[in-house]
N, C-alpha and C positions, 0 to 999 in steps of 0.2 A: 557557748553557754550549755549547763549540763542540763538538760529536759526535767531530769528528776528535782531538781533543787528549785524549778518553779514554779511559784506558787497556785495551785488550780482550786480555787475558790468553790465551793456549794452551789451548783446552778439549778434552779426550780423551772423546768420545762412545763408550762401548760398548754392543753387542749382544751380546748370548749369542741362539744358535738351536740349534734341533734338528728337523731337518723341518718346516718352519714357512714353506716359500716364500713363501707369497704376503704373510701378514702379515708378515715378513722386507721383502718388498718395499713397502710401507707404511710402514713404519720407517723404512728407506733413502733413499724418495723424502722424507720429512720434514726429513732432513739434508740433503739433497740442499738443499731449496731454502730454506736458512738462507742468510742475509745476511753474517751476521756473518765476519769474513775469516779468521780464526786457528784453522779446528778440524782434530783429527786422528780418523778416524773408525776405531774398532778393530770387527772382527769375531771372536767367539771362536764356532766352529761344531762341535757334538757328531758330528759323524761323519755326515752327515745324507745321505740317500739319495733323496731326493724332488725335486730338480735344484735346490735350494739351493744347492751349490755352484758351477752353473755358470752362475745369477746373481752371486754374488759374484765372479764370476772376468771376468764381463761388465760389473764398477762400477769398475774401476779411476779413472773420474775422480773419486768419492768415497771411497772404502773404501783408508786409508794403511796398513793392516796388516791381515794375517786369519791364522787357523789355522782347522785342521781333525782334528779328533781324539776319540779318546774321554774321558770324561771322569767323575769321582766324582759327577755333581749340578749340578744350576743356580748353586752355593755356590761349588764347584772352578774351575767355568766361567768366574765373576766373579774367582774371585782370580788368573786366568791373565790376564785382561785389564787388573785391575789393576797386574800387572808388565812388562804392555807397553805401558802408558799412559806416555807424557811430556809431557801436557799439565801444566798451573799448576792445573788442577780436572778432576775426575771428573763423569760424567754417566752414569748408566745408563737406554740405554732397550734395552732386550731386544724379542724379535721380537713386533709388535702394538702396541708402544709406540707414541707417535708424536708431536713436536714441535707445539705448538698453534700455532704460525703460521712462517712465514718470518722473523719479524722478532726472536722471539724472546729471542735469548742476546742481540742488542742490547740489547734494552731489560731484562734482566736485568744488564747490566753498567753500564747507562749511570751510576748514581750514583758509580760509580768509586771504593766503599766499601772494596775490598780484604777482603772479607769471609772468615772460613772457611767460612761456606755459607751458601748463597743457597738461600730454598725458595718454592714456591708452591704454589698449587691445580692441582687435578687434573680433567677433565674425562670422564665417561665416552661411552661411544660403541659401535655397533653395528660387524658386520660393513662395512653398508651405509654407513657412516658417517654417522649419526641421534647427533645428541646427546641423551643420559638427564640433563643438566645435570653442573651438580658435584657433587662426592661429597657426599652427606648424609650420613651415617652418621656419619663423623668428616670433620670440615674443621680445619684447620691450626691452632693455636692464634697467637693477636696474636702475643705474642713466646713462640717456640719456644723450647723446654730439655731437656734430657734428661729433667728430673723429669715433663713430659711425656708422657713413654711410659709410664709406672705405665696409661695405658689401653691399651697396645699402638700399634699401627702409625696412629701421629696424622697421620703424614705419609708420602704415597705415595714407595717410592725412585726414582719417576720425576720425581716432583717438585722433588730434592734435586741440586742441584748446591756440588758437595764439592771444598774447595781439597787437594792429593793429599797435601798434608802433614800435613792430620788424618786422612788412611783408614787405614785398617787392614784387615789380612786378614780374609775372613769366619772362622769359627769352625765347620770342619769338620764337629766331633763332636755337632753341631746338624744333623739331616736335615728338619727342616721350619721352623722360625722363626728360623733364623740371622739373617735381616734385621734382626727385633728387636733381638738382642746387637749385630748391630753396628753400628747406627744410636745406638742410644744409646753405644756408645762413641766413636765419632764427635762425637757432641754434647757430650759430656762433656772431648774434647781441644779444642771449639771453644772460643775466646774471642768472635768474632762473628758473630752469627749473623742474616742479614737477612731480612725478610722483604718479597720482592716486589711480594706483594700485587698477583698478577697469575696468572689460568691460564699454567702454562708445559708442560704436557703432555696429551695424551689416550691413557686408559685402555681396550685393547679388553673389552668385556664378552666373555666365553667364554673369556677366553684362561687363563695362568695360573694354577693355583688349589691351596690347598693339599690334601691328598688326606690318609688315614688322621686323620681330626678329631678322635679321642680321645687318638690320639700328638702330635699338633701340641698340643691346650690342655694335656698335661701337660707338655710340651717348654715351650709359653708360658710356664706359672707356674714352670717351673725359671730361667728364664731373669730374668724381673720380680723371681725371688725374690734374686737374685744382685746384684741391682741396687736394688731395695725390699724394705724390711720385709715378712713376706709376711705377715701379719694385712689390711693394707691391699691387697696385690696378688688377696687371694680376695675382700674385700670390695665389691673394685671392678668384679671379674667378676661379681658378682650384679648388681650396678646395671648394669652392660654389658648383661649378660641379659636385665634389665628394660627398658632402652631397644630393644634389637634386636628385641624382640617387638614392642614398640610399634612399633616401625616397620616392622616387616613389615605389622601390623593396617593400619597406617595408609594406607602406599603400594603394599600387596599384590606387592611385587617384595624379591629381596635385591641388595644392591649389594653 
């Protein structure tokens, strides 16, 4: 197949930041040296006071759109970038995130599948840039579905590159596991869903994380239950519990 005759779609890369320079800048330079010819690169930035914005003000040969403002949450953040995206697919990599090679979003496009979303594996990584390998914990399943997430977050949203005609807004009145709700409604508007079968991102270890963990798994199981049976959604979190211990025994670290 000739490279040049397929088709490489408008892809709108977002970042949400919030004082987060340097990993901001990590992020950046990963776009930065993507191959692929058609991206628009959006910055949505909390108000941040730590000379992040005067990086971003300094990328103009990357960065086609930015704000800067206050904002409701990581959630609001996303949905402000989502309506200023006019890419053909969405791409979220938030600050820390970071592009697995330059080559990337080519070789994610290259079958020319037209797909509603394209996912892959996730690689994690240190400050220093030390890879921890792939995600163990959960890896992707063969063929992804929304019935899928009955385990929760199977697939990283850094992973997920989403045609913008399935997204949807996140779902505000969720302050910690909104990704959940909307990844599976996402999957649920997809008819195709491909899988890469190829690392397409790295995951900063530290960065990220959810906070108040008694609020987030009751926010989880409202969320599963809205979507699964919830006999099966509590069932599943005990065997989750069982394996996440094991793997702690096992690899003495949490991913």
């Amino acid at each position: 197949m000739n490279n040049n005759n397929i088709y490489k779609p408008k892809v709108s890369i977002i970042t949400i930041v919030f004082n987060n320079r340097d990993n901001f800048t990590k992020t950046m330079d990963s776009v930065r040296k993507q191959s692929y010819p058609d991206i628009e690169y959006i910055v949505v930035d909390g108000g941040s006071k730590d000379g992040t914005i005067d990086v971003i003000k300094q990328s103009g040969d990357i960065i086609t759109k930015w704000i800067s403002e206050p904002d409701n949450g990581i959630y609001d953040a996303m949905n402000k970038g989502i309506k200023m995206a006019t890419g053909e697919y969405l791409w979220f990599l938030n600050g820390g995130d970071m592009i697995y090679s330059g080559n990337t979003l080519n070789e994610v496009f290259v079958s020319g599948e037209n797909a509603d979303v394209y996912y892959g594996d996730t690689e994690l990584v240190d400050e220093e840039g030390k890879s921890f390998g792939r995600r163990k914990l959960k890896t992707p399943p063969e063929n992804l579905t929304w019935r899928n997430m009955i385990d929760g977050m199977v697939i990283t949203h850094q992973s997920l590159i989403i045609k913008k005609s399935a997204v949807v807004d996140y779902d505000l009145s969720y302050r910690h596991c909104a990704d959940i709700d909307w990844t599976i409604k996402v999957l649920k508007s997809s008819n195709k869903i491909i899988n890469t079968k190829k690392i397409i991102s790295r995951f900063l270890l530290g960065g990220y994380s959810r906070k108040n963990t008694i609020s987030s798994l009751v926010e989880r199981i409202k969320i599963l239950s809205r979507h699964f049976n919830i006999f099966y959604v509590l069932l599943n979190h005990v065997k989750l519990a069982f394996k996440f211990i094991i793997h702690i025994i096992k690899y003495r670290k949490i991913l």
